[in-house]
C-alpha positions in Angstrom: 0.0 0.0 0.0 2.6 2.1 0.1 3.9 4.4 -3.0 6.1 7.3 -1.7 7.0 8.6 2.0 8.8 11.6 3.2 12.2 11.2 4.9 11.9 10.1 8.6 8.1 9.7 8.4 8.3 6.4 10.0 10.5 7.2 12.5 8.2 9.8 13.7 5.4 7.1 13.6 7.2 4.7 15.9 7.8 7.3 18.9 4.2 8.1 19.7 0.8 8.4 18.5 0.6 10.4 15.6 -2.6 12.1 13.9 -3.1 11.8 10.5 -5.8 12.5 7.6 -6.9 11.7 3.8 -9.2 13.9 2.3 -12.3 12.8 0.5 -13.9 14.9 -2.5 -17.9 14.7 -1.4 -19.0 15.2 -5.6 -21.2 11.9 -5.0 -24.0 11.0 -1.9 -21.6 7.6 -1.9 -17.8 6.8 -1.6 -17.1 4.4 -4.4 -14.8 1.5 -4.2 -11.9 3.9 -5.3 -11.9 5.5 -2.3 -11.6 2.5 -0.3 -7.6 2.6 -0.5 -7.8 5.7 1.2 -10.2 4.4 3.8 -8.5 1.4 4.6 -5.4 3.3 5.0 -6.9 5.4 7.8 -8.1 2.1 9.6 -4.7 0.5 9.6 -3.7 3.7 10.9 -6.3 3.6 14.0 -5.4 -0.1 14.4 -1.9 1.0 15.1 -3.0 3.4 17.5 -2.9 6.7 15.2 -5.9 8.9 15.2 -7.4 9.3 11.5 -8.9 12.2 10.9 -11.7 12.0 7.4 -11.4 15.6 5.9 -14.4 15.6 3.6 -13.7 18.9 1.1 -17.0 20.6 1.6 -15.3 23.9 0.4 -12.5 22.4 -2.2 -15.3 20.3 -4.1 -16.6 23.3 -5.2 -13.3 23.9 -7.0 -12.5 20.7 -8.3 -8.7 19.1 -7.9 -6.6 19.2 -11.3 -5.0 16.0 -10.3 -4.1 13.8 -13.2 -7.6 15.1 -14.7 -8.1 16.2 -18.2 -11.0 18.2 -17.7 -12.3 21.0 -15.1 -15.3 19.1 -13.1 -18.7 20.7 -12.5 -19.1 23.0 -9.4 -21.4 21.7 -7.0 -23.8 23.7 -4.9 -23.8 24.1 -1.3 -27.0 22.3 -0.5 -25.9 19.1 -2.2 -22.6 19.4 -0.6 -24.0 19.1 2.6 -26.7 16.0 2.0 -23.2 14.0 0.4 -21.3 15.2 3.6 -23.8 13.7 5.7 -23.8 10.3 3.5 -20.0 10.2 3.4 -19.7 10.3 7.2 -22.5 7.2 7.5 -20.3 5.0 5.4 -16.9 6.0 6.7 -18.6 5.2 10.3 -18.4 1.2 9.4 -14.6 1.7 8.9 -13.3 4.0 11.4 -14.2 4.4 15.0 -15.9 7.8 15.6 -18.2 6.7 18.9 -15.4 5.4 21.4 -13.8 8.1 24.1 -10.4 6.4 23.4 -7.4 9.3 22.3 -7.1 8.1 19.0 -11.2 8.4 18.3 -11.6 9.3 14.7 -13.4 12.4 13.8 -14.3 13.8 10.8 -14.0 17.5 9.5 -15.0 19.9 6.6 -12.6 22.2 5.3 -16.0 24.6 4.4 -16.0 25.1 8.4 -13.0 27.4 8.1 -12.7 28.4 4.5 -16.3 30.2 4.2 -15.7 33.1 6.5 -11.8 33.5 5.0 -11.8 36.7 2.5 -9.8 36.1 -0.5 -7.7 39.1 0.3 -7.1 37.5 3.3 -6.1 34.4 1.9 -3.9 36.2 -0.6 -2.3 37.7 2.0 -1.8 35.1 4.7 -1.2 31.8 2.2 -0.7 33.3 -1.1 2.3 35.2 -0.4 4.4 32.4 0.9 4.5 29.9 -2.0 6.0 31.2 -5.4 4.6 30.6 -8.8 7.2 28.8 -10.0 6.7 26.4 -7.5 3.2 25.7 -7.8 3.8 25.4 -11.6 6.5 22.7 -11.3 4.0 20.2 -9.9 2.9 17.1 -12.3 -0.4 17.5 -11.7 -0.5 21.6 -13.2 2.6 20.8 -15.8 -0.1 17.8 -17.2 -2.8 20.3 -17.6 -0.7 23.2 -19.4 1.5 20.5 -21.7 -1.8 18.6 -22.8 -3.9 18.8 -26.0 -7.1 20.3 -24.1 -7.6 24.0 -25.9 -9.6 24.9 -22.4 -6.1 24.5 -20.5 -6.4 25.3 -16.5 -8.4 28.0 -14.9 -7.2 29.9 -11.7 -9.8 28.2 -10.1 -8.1 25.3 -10.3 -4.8 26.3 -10.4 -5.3 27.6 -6.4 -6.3 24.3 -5.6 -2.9 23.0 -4.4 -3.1 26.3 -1.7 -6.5 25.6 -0.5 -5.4 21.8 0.4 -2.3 22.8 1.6 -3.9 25.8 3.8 -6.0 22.4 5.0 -3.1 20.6 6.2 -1.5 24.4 8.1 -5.1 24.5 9.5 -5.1 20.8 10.9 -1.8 21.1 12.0 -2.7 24.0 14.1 -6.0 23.1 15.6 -5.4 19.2 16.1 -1.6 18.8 16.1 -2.1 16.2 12.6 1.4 16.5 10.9 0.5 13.9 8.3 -1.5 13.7 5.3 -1.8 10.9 3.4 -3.6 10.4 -0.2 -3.1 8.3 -3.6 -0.4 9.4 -5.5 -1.1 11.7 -7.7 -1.7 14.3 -4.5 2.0 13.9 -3.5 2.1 17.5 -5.2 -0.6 19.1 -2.9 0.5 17.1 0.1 4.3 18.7 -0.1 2.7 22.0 -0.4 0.8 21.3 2.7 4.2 20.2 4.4 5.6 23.6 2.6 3.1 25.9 3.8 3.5 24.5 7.2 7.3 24.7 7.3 7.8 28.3 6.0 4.7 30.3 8.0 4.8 27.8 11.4 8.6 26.6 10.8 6.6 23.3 11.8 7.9 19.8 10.3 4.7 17.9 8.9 5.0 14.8 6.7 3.3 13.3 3.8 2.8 9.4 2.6 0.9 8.0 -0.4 -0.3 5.0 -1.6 -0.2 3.5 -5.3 -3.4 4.1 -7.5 -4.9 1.1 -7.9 -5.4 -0.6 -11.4 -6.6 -4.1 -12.6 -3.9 -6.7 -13.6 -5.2 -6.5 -17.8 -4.3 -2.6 -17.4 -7.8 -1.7 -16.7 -9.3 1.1 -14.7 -9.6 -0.7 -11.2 -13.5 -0.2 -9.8 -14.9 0.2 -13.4 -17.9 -2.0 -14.5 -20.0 -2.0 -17.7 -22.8 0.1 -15.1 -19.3 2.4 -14.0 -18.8 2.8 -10.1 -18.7 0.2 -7.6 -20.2 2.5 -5.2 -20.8 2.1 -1.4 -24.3 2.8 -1.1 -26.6 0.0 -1.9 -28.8 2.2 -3.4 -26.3 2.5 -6.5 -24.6 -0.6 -6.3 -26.5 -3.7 -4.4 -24.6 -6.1 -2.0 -25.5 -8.2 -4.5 -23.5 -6.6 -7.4 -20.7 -5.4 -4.8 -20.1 -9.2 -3.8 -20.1 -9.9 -7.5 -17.6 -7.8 -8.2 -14.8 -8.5 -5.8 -16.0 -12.7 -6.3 -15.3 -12.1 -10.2 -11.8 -10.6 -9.9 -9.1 -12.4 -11.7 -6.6 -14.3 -9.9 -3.5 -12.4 -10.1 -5.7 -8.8 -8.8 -7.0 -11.0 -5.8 -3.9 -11.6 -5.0 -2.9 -7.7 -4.4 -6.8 -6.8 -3.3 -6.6 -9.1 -0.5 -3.6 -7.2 1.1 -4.9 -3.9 0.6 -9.0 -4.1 1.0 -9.0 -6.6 3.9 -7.2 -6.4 7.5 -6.4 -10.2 7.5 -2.8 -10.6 8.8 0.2 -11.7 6.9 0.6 -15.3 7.6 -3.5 -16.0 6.9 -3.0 -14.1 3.3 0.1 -16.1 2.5 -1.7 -19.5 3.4 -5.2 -18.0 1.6 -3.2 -17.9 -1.4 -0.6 -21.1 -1.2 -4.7 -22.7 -0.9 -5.8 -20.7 -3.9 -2.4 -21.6 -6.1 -3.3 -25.5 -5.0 -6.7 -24.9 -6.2 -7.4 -21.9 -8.0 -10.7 -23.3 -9.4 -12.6 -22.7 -5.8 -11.4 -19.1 -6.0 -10.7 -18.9 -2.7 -9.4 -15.4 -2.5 -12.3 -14.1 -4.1 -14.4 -15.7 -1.6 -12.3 -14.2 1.4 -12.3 -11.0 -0.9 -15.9 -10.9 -1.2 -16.8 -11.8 1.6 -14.7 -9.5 4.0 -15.8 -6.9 2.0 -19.4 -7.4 1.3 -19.7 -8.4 5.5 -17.0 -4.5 6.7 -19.4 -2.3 3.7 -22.8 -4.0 4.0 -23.8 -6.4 6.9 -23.2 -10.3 7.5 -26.8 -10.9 6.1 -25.9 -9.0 2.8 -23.2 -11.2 2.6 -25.4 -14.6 3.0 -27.9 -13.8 0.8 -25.7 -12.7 -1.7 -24.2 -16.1 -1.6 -27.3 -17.7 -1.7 -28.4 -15.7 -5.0 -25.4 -16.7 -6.8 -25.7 -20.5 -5.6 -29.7 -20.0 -7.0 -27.5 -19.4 -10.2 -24.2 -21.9 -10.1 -26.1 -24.6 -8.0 -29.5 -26.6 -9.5 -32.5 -27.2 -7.1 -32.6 -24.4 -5.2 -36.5 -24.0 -5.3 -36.9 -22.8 -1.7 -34.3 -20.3 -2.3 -36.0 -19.0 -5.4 -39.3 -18.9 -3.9 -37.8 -16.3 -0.9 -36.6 -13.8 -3.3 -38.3 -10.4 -3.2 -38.8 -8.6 -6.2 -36.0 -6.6 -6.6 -33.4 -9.4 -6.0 -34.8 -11.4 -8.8 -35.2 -8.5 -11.2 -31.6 -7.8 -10.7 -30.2 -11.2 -10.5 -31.9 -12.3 -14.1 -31.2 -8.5 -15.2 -31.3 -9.0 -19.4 -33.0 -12.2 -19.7 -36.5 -12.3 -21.8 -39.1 -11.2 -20.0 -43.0 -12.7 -21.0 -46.1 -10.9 -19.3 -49.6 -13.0 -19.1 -52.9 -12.4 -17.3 -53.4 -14.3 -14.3 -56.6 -15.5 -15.8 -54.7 -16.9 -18.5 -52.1 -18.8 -16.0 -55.3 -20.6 -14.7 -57.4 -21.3 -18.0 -54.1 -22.6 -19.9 -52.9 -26.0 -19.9 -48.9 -26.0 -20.0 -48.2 -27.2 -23.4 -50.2 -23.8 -24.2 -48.8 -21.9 -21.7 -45.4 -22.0 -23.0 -46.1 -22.4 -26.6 -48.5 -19.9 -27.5 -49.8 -17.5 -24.1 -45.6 -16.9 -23.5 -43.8 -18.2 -26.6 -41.0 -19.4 -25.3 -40.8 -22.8 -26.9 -41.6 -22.7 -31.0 -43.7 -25.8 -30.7 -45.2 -28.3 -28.1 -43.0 -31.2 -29.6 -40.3 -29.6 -28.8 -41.5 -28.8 -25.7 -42.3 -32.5 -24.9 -39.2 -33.8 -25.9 -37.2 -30.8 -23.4 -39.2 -32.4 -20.6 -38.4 -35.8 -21.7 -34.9 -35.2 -21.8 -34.6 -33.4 -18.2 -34.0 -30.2 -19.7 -37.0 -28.1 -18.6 -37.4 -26.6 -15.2 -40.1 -24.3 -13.7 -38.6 -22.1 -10.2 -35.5 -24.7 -10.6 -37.6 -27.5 -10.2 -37.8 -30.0 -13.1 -40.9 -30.9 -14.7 -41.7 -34.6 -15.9 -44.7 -34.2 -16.4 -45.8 -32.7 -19.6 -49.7 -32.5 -18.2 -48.7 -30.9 -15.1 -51.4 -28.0 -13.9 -49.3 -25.2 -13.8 -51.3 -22.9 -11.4 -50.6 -25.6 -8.8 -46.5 -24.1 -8.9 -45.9 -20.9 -6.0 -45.2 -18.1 -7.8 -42.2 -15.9 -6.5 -43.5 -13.1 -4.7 -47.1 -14.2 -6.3 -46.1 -12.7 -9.5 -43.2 -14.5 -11.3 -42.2 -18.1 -12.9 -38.5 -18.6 -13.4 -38.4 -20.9 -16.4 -35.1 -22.6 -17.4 -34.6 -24.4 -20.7 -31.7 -26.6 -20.4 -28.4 -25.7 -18.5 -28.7 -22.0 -18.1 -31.2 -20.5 -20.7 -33.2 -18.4 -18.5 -37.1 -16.9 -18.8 -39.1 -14.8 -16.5 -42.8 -15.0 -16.7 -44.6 -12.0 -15.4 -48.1 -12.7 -14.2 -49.8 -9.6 -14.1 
């Protein structure tokens, strides 16, 4: 987890308790899983007995940070600040300890706080003064923006960013003693500021440590899906879909994940993965993966019943399973398969073979549909028909509305009775 470090950093760690923070950009109501490096960093850091402290840029996210970014972001408004704030804090709450009266508590602050009242004379004045142009100019992230193709090059707006983030880290090193700031790396250029700032007006000694930016082992964007974000909230991204995800990593990436997203010790991960090498088939590090994850972000119960959804899908039989699925689960589970809608009257009037042949279509004729049942190969809620008379309206209907039909291995049907 560990990219870059300032000279002596860990040194300074060793002698006592130190007080550190990551900031977090509140453009969305919901971290994503990109944020979770960050995160995890400040809950190794409590473990050890550091205090984390969350700084959630209420008043730099309505700047936006140039950071190895093509493109000035939108400005967001104060209002919707405020309501992501407030989300941001919820989720952060299952990783870091904010409740307990021990010294190294978390807590959680808004650079807004003390930046809406500053004047920017004021600013000019105190902060602006002390670092040179040239300097702020010889940072990667501002160099990227002035040397690229984009004609819209880099406003002031966002060319004062690295001032405001380092005025953060002067503030927080004089209200809560916090001479480190961590980050990914592409903010070692705002943290050294920060360390800059406080070193020329305080003649303080602060220190800064980043992390790699995460990417997948093909070279991919790490976090990405064909729906974007693997976000937090469940109300963007469902257990579901978040267990899915880390399950469905490939090998070599689960290997890395597991050290950075999960606090399982040293000597577990290396036996985790000797078990894996033996047998990577069962995927066991994208079990542990998914599950530590699904269990730290969502709950225990998220976790099981996103295991039993995908053993509804891998594993035959599971009627009783089927039949407990609420709507939403389902719809999302069989996401993109055909979907047939027929009156309820019709589900009771309609022998099968007519059911399925001409009412929902989904066999071309009823020979063909005899000979599927024949063969084993047709199953109504994962339950396999033999026979070819069978009364239909006598089968539970999930959630009194749906049939999950499946034609032979894994050719999958909903019927929607309306």
């Amino acid at each position: 987890m560990l990219h870059d470090v300032m000279p002596e950093t860990e040194d300074e760690l060793k002698k006592e308790m130190m007080t550190a923070y990551i900031g977090f950009d509140p453009t969305a109501d919901s971290l994503h899983i990109g944020h979770l490096v960050g995160v995890m960093m400040l809950k190794h850091f409590q473990l050890h007995g550091h205090k984390p402290v969350a700084l959630v840029g209420g008043a730099t996210g309505m700047i936006g940070d140039p950071s190895m970014k093509s493109a000035e972001r939108n400005l967001l408004d104060e209002d919707t600040l405020q309501h992501n704030l407030n989300a941001m804090k919820k989720q952060l709450g299952k990783f870091l300890d904010f409740e307990s009266k021990a010294e190294n508590a978390a807590e959680i602050v808004n650079n807004y706080d003390w930046m809406k009242n500053y004047t920017f004379l004021d600013f000019t004045r105190d902060i602006g003064k002390h670092i040179t142009v040239n300097y702020m100019m010889s940072k990667d992230s501002v160099k990227k923006r002035l040397s690229g193709d984009s004609r819209e090059g880099m406003s002031f707006t966002e060319f004062t960013y690295q001032l405001l983030q380092g005025y953060d880290f002067l503030h927080l090193y004089r209200t809560m003693n916090c001479r480190l700031q961590m980050g990914g790396s592409d903010q070692w250029g705002n943290i050294t500021t920060g360390t800059e700032l406080i070193r020329r007006i305080d003649g303080g000694i602060a220190f800064g440590l980043t992390c790699p930016l995460i990417t997948k082992a093909d070279g991919g964007k790490f976090g990405k899906t064909e729906q974007g974000n693997v976000w937090l909230d469940p109300k963007y991204t469902s257990p579901y879909k978040f267990y899915q995800f880390w399950h469905n990593v490939s090998d070599e990436d689960a290997k890395r994940y597991i050290k950075i997203f999960t606090t399982l010790d040293k000597e577990t991960i290396h036996s985790l993965t000797e078990m894996h090498e033996q047998n990577p088939h069962i995927r066991l590090l994208q079990k542990t993966l998914a599950k530590e994850l699904t269990c730290m972000v969502h709950s225990e119960s998220d976790y099981n019943n996103a295991v039993d959804v995908s053993n509804i899908l891998f594993d035959k039989g599971n009627t009783e399973k089927i039949a407990s699925l609420d709507e939403a689960t389902l719809l999302e589970v069989f996401e993109g398969v055909p979907v047939f809608e027929i009156s309820r009257n019709t589900l009771e009037t309609s022998s099968m073979l007519d059911l399925f042949t001409q009412d929902a279509p989904i066999i071309s004729s009823k020979g063909e549909l005899r000979k599927l049942i024949r063969g084993g190969g047709f199953n109504i809620n994962e339950e396999k028909i033999t026979d070819e008379n069978l009364d239909v309206k006598t089968k539970k209907l999930i959630q009194n509305k749906y049939l999950l039909i499946r034609k032979g291995k894994k050719d999958y049907i909903l019927i929607k009775i309306l």
